[in-house]
N, CA and C atoms as an extended XYZ file, in Angstrom:
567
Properties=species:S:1:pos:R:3:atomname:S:1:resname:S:1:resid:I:1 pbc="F F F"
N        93.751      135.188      117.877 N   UNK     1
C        94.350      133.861      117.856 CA  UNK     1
C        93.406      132.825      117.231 C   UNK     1
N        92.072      132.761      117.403 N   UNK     2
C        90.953      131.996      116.944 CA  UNK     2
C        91.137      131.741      115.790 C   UNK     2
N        91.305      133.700      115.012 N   UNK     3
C        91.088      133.411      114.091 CA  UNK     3
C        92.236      132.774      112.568 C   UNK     3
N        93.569      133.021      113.449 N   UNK     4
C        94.616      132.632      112.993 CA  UNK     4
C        94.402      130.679      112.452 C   UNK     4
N        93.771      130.176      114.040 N   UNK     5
C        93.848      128.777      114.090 CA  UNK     5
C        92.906      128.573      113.315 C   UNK     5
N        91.956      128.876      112.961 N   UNK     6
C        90.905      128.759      112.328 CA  UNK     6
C        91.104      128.695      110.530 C   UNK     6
N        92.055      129.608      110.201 N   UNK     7
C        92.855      130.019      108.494 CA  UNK     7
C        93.684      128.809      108.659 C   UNK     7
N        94.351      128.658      109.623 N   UNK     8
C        95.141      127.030      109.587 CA  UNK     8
C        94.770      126.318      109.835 C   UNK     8
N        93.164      126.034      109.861 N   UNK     9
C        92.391      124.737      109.755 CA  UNK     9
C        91.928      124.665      108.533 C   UNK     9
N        91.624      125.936      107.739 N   UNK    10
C        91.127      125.694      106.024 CA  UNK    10
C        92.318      125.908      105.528 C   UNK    10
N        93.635      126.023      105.814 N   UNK    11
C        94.166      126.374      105.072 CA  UNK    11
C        94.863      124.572      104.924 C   UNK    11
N        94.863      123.822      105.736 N   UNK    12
C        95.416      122.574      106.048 CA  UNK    12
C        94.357      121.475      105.441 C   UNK    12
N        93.100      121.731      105.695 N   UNK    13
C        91.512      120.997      105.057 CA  UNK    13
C        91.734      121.245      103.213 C   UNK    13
N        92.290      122.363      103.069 N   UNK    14
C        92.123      122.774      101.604 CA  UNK    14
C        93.271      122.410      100.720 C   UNK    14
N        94.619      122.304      101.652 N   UNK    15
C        95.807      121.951      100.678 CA  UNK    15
C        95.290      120.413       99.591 C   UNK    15
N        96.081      120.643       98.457 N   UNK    16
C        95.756      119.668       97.324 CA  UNK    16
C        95.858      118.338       97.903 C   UNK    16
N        97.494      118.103       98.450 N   UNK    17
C        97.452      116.665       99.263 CA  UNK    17
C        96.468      116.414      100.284 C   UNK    17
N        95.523      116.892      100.718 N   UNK    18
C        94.628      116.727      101.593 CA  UNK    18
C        93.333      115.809      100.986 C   UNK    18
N        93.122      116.218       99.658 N   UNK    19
C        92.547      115.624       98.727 CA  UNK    19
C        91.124      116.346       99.064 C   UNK    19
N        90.678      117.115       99.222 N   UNK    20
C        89.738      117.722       99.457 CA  UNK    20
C        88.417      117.413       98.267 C   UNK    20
N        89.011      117.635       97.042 N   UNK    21
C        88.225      117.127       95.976 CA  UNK    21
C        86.940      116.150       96.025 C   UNK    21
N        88.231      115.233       95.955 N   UNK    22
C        88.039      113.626       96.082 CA  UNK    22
C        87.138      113.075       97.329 C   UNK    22
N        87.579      113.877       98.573 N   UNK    23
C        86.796      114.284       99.552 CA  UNK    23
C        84.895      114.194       99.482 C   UNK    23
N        85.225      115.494       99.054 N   UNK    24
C        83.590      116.011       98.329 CA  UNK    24
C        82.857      115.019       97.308 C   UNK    24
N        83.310      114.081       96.658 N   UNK    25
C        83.319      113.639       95.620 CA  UNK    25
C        82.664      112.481       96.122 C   UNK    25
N        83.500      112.039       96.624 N   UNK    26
C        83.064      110.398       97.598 CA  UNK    26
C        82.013      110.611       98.662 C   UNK    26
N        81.938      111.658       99.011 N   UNK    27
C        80.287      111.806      100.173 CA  UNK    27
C        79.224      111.727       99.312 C   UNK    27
N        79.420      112.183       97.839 N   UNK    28
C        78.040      112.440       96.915 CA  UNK    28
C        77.429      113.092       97.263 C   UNK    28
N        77.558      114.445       97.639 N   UNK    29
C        75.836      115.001       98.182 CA  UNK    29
C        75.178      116.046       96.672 C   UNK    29
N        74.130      115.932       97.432 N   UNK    30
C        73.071      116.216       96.151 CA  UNK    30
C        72.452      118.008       96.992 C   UNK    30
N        71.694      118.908       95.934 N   UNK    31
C        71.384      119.812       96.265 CA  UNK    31
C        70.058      119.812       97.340 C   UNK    31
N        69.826      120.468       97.911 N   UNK    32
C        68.675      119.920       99.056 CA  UNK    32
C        68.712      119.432      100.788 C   UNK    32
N        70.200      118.906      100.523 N   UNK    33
C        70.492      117.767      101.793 CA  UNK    33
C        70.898      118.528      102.985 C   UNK    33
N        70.915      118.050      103.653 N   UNK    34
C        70.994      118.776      105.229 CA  UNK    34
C        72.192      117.785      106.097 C   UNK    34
N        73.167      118.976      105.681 N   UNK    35
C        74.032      118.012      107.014 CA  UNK    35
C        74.253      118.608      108.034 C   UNK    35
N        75.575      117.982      109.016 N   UNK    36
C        76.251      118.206      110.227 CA  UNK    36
C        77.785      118.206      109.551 C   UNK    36
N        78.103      119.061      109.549 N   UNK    37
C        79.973      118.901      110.015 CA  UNK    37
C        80.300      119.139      111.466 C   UNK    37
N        80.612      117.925      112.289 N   UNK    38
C        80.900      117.895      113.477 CA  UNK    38
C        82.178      118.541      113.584 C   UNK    38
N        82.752      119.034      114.706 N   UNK    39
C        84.031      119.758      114.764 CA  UNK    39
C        84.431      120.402      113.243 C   UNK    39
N        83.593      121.647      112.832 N   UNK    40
C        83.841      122.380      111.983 CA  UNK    40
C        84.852      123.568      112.135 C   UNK    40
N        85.846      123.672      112.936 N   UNK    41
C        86.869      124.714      112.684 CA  UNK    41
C        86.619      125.305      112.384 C   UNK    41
N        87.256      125.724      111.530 N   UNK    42
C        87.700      127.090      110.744 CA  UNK    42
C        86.259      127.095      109.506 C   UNK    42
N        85.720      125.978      109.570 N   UNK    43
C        84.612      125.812      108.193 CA  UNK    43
C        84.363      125.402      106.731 C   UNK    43
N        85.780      125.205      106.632 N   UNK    44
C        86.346      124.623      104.931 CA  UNK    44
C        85.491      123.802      104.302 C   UNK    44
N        85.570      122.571      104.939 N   UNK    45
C        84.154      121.890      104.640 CA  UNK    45
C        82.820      122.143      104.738 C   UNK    45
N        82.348      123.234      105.592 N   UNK    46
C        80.823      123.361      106.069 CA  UNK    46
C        80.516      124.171      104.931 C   UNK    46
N        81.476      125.486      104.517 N   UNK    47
C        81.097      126.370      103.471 CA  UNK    47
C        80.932      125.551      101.741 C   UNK    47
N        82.327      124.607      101.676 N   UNK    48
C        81.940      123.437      100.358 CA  UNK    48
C        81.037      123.019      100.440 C   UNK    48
N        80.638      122.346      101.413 N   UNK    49
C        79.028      121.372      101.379 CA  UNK    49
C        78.105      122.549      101.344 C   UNK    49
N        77.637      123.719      101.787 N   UNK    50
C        77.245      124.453      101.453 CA  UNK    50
C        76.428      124.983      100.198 C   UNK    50
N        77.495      125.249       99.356 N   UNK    51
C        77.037      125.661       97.983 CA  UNK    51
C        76.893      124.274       97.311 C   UNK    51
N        77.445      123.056       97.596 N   UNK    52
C        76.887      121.891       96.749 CA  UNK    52
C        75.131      121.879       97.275 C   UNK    52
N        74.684      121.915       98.252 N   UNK    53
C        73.478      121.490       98.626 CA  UNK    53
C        72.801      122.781       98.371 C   UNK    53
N        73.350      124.033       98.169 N   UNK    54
C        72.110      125.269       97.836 CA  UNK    54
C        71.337      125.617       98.408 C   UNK    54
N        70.490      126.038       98.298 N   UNK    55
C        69.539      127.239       99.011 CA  UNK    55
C        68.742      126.692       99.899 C   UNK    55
N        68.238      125.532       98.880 N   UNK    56
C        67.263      124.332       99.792 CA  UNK    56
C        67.865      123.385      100.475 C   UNK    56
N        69.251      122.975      100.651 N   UNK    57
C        70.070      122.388      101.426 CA  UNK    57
C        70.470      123.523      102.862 C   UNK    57
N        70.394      122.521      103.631 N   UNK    58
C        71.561      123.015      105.595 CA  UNK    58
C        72.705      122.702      105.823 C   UNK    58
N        73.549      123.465      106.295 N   UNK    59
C        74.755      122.850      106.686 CA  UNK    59
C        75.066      123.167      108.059 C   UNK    59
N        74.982      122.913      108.950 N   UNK    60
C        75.443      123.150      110.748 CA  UNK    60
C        76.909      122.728      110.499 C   UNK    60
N        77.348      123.537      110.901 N   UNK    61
C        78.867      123.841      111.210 CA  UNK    61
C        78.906      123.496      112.694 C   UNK    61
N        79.108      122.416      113.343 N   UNK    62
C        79.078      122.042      115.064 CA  UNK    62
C        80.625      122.450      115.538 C   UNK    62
N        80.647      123.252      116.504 N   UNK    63
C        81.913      122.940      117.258 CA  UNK    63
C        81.699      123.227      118.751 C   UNK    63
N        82.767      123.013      119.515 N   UNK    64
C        82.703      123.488      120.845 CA  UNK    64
C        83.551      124.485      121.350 C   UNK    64
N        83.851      125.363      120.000 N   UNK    65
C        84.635      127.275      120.263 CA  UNK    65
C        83.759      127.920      119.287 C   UNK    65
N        83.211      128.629      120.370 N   UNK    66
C        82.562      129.650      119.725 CA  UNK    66
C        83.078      130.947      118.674 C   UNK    66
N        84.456      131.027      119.190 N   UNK    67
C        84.858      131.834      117.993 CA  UNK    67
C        85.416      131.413      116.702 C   UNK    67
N        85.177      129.855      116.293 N   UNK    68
C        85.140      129.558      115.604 CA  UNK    68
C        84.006      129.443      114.605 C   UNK    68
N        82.887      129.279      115.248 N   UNK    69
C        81.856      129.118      114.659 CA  UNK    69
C        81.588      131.183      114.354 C   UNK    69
N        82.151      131.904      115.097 N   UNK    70
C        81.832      132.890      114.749 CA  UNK    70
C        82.902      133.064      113.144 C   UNK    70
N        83.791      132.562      113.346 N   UNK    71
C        84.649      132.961      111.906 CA  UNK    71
C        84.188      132.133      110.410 C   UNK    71
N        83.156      131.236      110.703 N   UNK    72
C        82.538      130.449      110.372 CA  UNK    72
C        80.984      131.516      109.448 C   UNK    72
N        80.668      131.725      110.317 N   UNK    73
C        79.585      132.631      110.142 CA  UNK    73
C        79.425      134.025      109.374 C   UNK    73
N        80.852      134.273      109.991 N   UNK    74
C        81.508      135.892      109.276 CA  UNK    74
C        81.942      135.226      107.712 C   UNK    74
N        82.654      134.219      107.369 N   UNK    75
C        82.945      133.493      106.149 CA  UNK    75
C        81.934      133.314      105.135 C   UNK    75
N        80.919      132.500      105.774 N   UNK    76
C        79.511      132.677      104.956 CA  UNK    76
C        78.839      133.661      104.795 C   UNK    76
N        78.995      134.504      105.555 N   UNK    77
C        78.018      135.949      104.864 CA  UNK    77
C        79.178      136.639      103.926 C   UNK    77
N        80.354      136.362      103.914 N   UNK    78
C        80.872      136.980      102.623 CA  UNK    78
C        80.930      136.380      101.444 C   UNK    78
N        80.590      134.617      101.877 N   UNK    79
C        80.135      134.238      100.433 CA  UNK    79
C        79.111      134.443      100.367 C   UNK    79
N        77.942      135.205      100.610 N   UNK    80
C        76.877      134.880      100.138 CA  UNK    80
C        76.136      133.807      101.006 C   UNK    80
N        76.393      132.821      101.885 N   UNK    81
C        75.786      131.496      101.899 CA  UNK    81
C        74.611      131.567      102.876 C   UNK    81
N        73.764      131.395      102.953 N   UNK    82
C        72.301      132.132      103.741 CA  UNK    82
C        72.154      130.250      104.456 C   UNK    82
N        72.980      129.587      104.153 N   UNK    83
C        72.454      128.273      104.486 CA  UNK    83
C        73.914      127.431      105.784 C   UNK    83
N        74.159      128.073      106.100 N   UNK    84
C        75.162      127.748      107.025 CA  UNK    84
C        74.901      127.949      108.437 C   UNK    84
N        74.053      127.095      109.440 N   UNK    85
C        73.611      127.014      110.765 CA  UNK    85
C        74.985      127.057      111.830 C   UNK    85
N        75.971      128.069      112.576 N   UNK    86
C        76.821      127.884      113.121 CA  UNK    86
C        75.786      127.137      114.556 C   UNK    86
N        76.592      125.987      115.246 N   UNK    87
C        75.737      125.605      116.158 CA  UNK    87
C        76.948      125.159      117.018 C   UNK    87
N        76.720      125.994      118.020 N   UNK    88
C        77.535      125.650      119.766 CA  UNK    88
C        77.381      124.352      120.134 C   UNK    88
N        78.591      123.605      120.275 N   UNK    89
C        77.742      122.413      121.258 CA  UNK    89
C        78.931      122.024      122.634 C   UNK    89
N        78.406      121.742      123.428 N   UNK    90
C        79.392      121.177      124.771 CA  UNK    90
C        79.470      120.029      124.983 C   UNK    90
N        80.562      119.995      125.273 N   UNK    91
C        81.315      118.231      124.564 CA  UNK    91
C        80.403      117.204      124.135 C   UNK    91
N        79.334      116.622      124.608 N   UNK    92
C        78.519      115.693      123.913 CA  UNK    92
C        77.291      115.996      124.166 C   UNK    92
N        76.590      116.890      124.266 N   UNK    93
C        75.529      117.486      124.305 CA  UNK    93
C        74.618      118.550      123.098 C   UNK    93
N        75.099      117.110      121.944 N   UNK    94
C        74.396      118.178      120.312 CA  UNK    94
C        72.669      118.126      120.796 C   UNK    94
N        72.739      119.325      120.262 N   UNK    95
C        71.097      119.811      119.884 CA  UNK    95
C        71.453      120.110      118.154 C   UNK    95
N        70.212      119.220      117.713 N   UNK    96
C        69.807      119.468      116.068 CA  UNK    96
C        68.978      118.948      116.039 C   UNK    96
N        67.764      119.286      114.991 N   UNK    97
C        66.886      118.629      114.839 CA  UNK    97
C        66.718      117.472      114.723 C   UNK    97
N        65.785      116.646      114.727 N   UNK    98
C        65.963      115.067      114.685 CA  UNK    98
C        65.354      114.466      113.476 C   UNK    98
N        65.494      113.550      112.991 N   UNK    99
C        65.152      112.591      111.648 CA  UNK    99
C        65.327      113.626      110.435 C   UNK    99
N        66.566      114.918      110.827 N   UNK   100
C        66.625      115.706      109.402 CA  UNK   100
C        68.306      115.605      108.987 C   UNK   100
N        68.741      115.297      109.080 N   UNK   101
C        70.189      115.041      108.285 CA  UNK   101
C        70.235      113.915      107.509 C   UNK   101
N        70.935      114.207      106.410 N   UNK   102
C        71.278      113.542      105.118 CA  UNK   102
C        72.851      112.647      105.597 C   UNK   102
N        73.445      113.262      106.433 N   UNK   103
C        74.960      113.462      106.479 CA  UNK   103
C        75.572      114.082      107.680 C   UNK   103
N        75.998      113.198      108.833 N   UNK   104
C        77.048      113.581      109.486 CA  UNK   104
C        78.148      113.030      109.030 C   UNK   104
N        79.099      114.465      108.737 N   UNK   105
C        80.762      114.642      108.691 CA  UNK   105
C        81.429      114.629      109.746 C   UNK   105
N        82.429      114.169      109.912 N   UNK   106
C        83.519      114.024      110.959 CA  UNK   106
C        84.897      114.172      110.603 C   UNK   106
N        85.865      115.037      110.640 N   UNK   107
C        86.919      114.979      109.965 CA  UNK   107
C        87.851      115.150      111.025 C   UNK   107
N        89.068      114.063      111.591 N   UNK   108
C        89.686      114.326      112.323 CA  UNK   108
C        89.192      115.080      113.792 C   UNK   108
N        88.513      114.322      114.136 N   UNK   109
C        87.385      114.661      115.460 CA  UNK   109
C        87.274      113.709      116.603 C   UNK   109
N        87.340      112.268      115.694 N   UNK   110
C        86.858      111.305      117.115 CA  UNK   110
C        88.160      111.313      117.991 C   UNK   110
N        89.002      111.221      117.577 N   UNK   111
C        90.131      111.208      118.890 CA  UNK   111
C        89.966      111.981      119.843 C   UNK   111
N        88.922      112.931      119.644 N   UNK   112
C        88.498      114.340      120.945 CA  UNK   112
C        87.496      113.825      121.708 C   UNK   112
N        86.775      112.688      121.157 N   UNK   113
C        85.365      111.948      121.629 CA  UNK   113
C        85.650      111.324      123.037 C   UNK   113
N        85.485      111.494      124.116 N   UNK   114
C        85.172      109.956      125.051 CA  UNK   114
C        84.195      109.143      124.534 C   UNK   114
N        84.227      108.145      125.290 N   UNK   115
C        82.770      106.996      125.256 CA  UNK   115
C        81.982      107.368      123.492 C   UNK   115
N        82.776      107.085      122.877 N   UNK   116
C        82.324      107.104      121.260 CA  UNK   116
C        81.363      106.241      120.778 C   UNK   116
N        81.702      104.978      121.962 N   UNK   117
C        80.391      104.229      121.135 CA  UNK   117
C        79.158      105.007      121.718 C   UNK   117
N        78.946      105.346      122.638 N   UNK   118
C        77.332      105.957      123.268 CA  UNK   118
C        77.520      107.498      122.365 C   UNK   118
N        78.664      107.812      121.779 N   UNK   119
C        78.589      109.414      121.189 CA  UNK   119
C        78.429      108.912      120.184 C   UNK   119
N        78.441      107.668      119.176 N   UNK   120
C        77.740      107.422      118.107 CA  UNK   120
C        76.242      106.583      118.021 C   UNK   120
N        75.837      106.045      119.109 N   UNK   121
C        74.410      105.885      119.487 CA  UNK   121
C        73.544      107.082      119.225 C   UNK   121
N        74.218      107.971      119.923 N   UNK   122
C        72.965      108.924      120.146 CA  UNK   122
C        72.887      110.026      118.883 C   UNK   122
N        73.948      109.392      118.244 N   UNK   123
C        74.015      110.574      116.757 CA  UNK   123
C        72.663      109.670      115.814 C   UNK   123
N        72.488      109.077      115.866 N   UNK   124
C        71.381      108.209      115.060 CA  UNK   124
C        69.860      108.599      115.091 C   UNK   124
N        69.707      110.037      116.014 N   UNK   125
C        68.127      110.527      116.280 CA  UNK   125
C        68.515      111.719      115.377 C   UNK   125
N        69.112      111.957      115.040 N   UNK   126
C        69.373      113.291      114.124 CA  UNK   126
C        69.478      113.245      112.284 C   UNK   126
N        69.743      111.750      112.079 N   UNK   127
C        69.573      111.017      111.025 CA  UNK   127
C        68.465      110.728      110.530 C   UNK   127
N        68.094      110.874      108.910 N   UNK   128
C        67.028      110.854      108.270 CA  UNK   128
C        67.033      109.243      107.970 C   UNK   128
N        66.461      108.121      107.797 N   UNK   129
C        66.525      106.734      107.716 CA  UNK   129
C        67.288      105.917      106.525 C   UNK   129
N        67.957      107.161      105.710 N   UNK   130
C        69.338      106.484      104.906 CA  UNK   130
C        70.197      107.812      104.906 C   UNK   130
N        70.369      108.468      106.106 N   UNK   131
C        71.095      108.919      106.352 CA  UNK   131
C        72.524      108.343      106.577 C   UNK   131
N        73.558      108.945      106.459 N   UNK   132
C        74.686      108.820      106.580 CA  UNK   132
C        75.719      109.047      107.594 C   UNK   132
N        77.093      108.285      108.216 N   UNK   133
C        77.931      109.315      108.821 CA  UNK   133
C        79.404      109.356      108.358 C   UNK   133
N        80.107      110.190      107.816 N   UNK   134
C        81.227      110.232      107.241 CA  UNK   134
C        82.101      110.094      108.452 C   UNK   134
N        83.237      109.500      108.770 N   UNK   135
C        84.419      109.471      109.296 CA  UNK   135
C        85.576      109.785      108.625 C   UNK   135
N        86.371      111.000      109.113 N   UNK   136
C        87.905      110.756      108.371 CA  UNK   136
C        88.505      111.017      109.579 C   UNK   136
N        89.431      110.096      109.905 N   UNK   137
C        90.547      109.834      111.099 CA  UNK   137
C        91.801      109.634      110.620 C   UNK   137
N        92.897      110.691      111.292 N   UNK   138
C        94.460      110.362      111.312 CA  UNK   138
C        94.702      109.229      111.679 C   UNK   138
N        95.314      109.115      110.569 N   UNK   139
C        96.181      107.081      111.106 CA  UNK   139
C        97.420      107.871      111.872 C   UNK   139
N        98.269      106.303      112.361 N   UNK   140
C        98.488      106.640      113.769 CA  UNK   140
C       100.081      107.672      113.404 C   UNK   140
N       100.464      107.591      112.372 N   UNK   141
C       102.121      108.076      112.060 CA  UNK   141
C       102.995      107.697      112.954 C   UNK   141
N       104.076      108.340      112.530 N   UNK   142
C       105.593      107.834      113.200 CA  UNK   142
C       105.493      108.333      114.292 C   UNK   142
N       105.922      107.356      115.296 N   UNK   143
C       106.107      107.863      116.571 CA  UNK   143
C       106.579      109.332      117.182 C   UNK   143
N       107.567      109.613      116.827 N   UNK   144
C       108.109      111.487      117.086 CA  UNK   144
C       107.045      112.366      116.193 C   UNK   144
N       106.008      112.109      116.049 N   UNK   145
C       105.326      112.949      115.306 CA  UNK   145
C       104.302      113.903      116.514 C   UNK   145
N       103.352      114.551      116.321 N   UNK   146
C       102.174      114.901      117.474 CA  UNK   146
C       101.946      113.826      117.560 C   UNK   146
N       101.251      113.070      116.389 N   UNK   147
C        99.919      112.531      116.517 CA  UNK   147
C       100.672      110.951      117.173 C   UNK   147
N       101.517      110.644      117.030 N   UNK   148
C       102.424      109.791      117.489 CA  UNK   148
C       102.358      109.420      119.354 C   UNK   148
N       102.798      111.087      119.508 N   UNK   149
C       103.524      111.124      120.935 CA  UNK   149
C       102.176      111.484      121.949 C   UNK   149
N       101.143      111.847      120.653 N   UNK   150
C        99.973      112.722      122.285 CA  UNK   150
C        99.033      111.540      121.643 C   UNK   150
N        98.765      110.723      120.963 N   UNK   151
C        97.869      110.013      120.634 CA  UNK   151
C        96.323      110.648      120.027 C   UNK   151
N        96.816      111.605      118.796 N   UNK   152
C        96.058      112.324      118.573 CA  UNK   152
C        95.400      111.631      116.614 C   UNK   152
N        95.226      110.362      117.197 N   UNK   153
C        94.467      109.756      116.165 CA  UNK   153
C        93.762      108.712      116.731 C   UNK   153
N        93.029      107.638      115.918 N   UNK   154
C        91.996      106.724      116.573 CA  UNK   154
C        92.116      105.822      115.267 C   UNK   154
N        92.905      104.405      115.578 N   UNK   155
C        93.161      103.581      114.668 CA  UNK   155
C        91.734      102.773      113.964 C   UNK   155
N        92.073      102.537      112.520 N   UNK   156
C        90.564      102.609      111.630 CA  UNK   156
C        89.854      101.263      111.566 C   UNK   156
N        90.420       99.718      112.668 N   UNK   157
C        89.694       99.086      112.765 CA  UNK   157
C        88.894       99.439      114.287 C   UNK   157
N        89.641      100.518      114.994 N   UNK   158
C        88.822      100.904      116.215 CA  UNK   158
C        87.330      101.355      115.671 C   UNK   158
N        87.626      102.511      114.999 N   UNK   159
C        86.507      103.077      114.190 CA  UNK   159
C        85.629      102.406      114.109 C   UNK   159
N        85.913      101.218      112.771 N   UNK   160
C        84.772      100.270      112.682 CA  UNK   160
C        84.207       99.488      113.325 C   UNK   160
N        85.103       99.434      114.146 N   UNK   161
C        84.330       98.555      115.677 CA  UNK   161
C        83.910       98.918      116.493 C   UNK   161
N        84.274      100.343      116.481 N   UNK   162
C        83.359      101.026      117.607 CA  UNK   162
C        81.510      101.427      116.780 C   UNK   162
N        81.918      101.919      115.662 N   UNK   163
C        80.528      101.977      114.814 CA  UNK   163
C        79.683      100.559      114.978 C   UNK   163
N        80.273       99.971      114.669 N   UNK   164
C        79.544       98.644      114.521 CA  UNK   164
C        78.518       98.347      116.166 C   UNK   164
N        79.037       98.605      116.762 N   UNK   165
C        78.811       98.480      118.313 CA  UNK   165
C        77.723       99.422      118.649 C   UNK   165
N        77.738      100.503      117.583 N   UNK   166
C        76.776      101.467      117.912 CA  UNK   166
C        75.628      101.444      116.925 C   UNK   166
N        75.591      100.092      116.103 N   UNK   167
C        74.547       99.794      115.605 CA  UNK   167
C        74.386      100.754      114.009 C   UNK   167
N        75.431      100.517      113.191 N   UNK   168
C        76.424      100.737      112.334 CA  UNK   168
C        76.846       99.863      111.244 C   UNK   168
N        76.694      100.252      110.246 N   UNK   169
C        77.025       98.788      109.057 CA  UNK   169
C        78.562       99.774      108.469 C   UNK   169
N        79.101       99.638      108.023 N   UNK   170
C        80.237      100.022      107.077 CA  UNK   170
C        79.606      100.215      105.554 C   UNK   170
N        79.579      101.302      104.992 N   UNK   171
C        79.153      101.473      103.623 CA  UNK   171
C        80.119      101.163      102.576 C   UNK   171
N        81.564      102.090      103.010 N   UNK   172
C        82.381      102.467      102.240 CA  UNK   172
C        83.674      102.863      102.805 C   UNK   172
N        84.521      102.240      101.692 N   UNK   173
C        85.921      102.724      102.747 CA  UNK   173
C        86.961      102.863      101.672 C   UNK   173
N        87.700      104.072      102.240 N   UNK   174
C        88.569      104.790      100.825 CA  UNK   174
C        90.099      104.694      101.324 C   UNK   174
N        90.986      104.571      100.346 N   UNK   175
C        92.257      104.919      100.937 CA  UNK   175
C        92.861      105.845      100.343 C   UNK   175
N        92.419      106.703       99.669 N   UNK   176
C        93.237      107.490       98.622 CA  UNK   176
C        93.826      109.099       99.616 C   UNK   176
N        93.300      109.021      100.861 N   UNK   177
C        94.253      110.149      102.112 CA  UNK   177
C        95.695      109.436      102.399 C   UNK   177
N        96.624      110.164      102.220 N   UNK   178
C        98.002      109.773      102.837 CA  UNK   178
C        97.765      109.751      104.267 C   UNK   178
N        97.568      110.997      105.252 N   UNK   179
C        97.453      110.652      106.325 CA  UNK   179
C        96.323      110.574      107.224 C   UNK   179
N        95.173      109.864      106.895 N   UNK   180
C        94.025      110.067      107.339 CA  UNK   180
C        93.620      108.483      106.619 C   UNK   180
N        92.069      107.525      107.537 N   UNK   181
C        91.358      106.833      106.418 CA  UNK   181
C        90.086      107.395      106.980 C   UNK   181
N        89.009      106.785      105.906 N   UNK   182
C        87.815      107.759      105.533 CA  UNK   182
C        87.087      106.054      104.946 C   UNK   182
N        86.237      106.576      105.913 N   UNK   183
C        84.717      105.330      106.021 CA  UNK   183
C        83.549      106.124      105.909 C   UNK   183
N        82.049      105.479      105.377 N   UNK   184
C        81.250      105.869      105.515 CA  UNK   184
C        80.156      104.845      105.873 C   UNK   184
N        79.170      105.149      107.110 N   UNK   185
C        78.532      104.237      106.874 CA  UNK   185
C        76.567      104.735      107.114 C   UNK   185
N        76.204      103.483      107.563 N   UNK   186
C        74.507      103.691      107.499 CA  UNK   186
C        74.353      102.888      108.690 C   UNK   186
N        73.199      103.240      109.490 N   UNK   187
C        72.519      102.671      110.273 CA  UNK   187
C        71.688      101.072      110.016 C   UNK   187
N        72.356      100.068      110.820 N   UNK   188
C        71.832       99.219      110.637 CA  UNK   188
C        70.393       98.843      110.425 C   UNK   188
N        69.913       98.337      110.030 N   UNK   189
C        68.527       97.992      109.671 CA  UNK   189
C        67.826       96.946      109.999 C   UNK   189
């Protein structure tokens, strides 16, 4: 079953309307860099960022199902990818190294968060000092929808106000997702 949900998390991350591209495109990452994909599923993104950052680049794939991170793991050793850290974590209790990420990713995640502003405080010791954190959050859709009826999104001036609160500037902000918006920002200074 894991691994079913897991093919319908890249298989949903990867469709064209998802914009996945454009995605990749707008984070900029360079070869070398070391990120986090928080709630990495199935891995779609952890394995892309992956081969953009190369041999001398990290990518931690974070989730809190382990057999995800195992399908995660099994994925990268058939590409090849020697640089893909699967890393367990329980609900807000990340372990990663500290002052080494380029880049925390978040894709459709914070709505799973409690107390987000103290879960984006404490993401800031794991950050290199122009480090980054990507947000992409479901906007709220039509009411009879899931994300509607179970409240399975987190509206995008919450976002910024909850970042901001956690000592957070706004970098960048895209609209080109139909159902998702996508911010990036930096640690205040």
């Amino acid at each position: 079953m894991a691994n079913f949900q897991a093919k319908m998390f890249n298989k949903k991350a990867s469709d064209p309307k998802n914009k996945p591209d454009q995605i990749t495109e707008a984070i900029a990452l360079k070869p070398g860099q070391s990120i986090a994909d928080i709630g990495s599923g199935g891995g779609y993104f952890s394995l892309r960022f992956a081969r953009i950052v190369g041999e001398e680049g990290r990518v931690y794939a974070v989730d809190t199902k382990p057999e995800f991170l195992e399908y995660v793991k099994n994925s990268a050793r058939e590409e090849g990818l020697d640089n893909v850290i699967p890393t367990l974590v329980s609900e807000d209790k990340l372990d990663l190294p500290e002052k080494s990420l380029d880049l925390i990713f978040m894709r459709n995640v914070t709505h799973h968060i409690p107390n987000r502003v103290e879960y984006f405080k404490s993401l800031k010791r794991f950050l290199k000092p122009d480090g980054r954190i990507a947000i992409i959050e479901y906007k709220k859709g039509k009411i009879f929808t899931f994300r509607g009826l179970f409240g399975h999104y987190v509206p995008e001036e919450t976002i910024i106000q909850e970042m901001e609160e956690a000592g957070y500037s706004l970098e960048k902000e895209f609209n080109f997702l139909p159902e998702q918006h996508f911010t990036i920002y930096t640690v205040k200074k």
